[in-house]
C-alpha positions as CSV (number, residue, x, y, z in Angstrom):
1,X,115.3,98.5,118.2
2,X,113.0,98.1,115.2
3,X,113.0,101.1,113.2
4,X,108.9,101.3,113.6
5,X,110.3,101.5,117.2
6,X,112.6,104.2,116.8
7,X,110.4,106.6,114.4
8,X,107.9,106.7,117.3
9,X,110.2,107.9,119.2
10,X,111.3,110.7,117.0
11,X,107.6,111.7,116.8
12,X,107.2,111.5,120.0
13,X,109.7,115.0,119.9
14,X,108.6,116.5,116.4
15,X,108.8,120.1,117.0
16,X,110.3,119.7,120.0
17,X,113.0,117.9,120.0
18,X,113.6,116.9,116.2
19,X,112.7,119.1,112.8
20,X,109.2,117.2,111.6
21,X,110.4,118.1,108.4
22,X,113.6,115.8,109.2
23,X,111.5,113.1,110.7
24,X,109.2,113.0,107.3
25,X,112.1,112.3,105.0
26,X,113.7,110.4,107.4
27,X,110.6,107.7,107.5
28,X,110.4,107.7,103.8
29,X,114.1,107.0,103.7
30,X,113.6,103.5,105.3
31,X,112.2,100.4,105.7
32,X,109.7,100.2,108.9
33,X,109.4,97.0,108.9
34,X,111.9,94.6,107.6
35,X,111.1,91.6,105.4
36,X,111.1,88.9,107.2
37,X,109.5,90.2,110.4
38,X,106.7,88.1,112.0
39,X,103.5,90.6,112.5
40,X,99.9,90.3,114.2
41,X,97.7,92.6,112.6
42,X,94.4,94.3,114.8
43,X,92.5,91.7,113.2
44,X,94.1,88.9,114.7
45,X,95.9,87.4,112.2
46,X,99.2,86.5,112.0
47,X,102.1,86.6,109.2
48,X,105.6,87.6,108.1
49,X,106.5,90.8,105.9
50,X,107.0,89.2,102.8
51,X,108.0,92.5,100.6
52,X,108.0,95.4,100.7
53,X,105.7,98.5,98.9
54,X,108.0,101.3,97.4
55,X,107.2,105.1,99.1
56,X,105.3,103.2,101.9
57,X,107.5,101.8,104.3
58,X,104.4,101.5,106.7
59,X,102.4,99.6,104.6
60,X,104.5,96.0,103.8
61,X,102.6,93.3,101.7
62,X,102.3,90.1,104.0
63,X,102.3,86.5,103.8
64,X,99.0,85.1,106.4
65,X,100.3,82.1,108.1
66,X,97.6,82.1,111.0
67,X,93.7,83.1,110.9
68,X,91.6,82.4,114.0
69,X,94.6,81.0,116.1
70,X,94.8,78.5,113.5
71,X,97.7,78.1,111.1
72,X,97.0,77.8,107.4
73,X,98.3,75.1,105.2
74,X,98.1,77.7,102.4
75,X,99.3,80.9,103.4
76,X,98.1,84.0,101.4
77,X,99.4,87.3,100.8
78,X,97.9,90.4,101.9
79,X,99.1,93.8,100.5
80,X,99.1,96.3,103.6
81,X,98.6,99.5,101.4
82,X,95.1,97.8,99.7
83,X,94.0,97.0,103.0
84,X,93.5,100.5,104.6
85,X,92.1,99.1,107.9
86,X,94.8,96.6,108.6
87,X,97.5,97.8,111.2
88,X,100.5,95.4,112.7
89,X,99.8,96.0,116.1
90,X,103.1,93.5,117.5
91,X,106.3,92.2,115.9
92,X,108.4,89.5,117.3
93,X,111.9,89.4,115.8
94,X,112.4,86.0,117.9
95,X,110.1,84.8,115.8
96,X,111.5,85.8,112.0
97,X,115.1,85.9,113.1
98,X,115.9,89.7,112.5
């Protein structure tokens, strides 16, 4: 399980089940979504979590390797915590070999 997987979870029983408190630090305390992992974001394109941005584990900076169903022949990177409206909405750890 991907740890974006398991924080869900976890919320999922805040209050309930688990301390919210103990979920908060818990999600700051790690990565959400390893480098390496192949993403698609809402806006359909598709990349790999190239690094990652300190106190936001949510928020990884990308490298674009697909636009349009098309794959690039000069990837780009994309900072996840700039881009407020961007959200990885899949991962595929076939893919990026986590």
């Amino acid at each position: 399980m991907l740890p974006h997987e398991g924080i869900e979870i976890l919320y999922s029983g805040s209050g309930t089940d688990f301390e919210t408190a103990y979920i908060e630090m818990f999600r700051k305390a790690i990565v959400m979504y390893p480098t390496g992992l192949a993403v698609w974001l809402n806006d359909g394109r598709k990349g790999v979590v190239s690094e990652q941005n300190e106190h936001v584990s949510d928020r990884p900076i990308l490298l674009i390797l697909e636009e349009a169903g098309y794959n690039l022949d000069v990837p780009y990177k994309v900072n996840m915590a700039a881009e407020t409206t961007l959200f990885i909405i899949e991962t595929d750890t076939t893919l990026s070999g986590t």
